[in-house]
C-alpha positions in Angstrom: 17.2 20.5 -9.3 15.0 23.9 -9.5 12.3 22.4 -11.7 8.5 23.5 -10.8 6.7 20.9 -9.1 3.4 21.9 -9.3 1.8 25.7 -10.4 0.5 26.1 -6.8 0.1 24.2 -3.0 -3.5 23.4 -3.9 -3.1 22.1 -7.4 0.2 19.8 -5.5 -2.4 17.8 -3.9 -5.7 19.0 -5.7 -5.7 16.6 -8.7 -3.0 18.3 -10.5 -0.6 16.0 -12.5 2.8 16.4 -11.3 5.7 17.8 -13.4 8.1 15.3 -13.9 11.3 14.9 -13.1 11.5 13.8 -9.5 14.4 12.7 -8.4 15.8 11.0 -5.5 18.5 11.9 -3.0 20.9 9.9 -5.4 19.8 11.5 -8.0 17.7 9.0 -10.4 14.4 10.1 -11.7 12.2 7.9 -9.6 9.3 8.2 -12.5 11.4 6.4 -15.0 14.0 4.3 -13.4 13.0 0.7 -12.7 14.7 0.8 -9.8 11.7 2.6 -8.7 8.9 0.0 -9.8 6.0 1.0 -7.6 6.3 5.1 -7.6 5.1 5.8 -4.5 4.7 8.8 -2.3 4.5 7.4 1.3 2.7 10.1 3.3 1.1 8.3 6.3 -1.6 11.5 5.9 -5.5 11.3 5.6 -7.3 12.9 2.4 -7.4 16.4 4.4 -3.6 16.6 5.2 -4.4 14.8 9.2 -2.1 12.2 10.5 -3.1 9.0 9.8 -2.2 7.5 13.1 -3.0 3.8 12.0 -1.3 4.0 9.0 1.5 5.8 9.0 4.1 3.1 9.3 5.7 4.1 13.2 7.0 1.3 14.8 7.3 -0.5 11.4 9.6 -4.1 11.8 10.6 -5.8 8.5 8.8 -9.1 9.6 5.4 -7.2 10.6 2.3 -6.4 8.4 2.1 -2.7 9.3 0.5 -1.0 6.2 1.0 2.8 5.7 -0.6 5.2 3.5 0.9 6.2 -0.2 -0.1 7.8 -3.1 0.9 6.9 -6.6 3.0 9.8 -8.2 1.6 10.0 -11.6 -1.9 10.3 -10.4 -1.5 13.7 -9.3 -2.9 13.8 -6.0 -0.5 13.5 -3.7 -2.9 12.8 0.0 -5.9 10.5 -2.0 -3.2 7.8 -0.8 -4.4 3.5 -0.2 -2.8 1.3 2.3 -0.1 -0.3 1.2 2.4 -2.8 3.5 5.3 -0.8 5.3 7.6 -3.5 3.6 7.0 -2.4 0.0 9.9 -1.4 -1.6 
């Protein structure tokens, strides 16, 4: 929607609090809607910006307990992500 994001690449996954709002494909501003409870970035990246080949969701099945790695959106940095399970919403 043409906002800025963030002042710079570095300060996007730095420690820089993002600049709200972020919205979804459809269109809802996934930092206040409850429709998005957890607010989650899901990367699948290690700290540095590698693949995190063991969590990064591939080969994910709804009945599995694959976990993935996300990163919480208001924290402002994007890769400092924890597992979470593939099946969060």
């Amino acid at each position: 929607q043409g906002q800025l994001l963030a002042k710079s690449w570095s300060s996007l996954f730095g420690g820089a609090a993002l600049r709200g709002p972020i919205y979804s494909f459809n269109g809802r501003n996934i930092l206040a809607d409850p429709l998005w409870p957890r607010r989650l970035a899901w990367h699948g990246s290690t700290p540095r910006g590698g693949h995190a080949r063991q969590w990064d969701c591939q080969g994910w099945r709804s009945s599995g307990t694959a976990q993935g790695m996300a990163s919480a959106l208001g924290e402002g940095r994007l890769l400092a992500g924890q597992r979470h399970n593939c099946s969060t919403p």
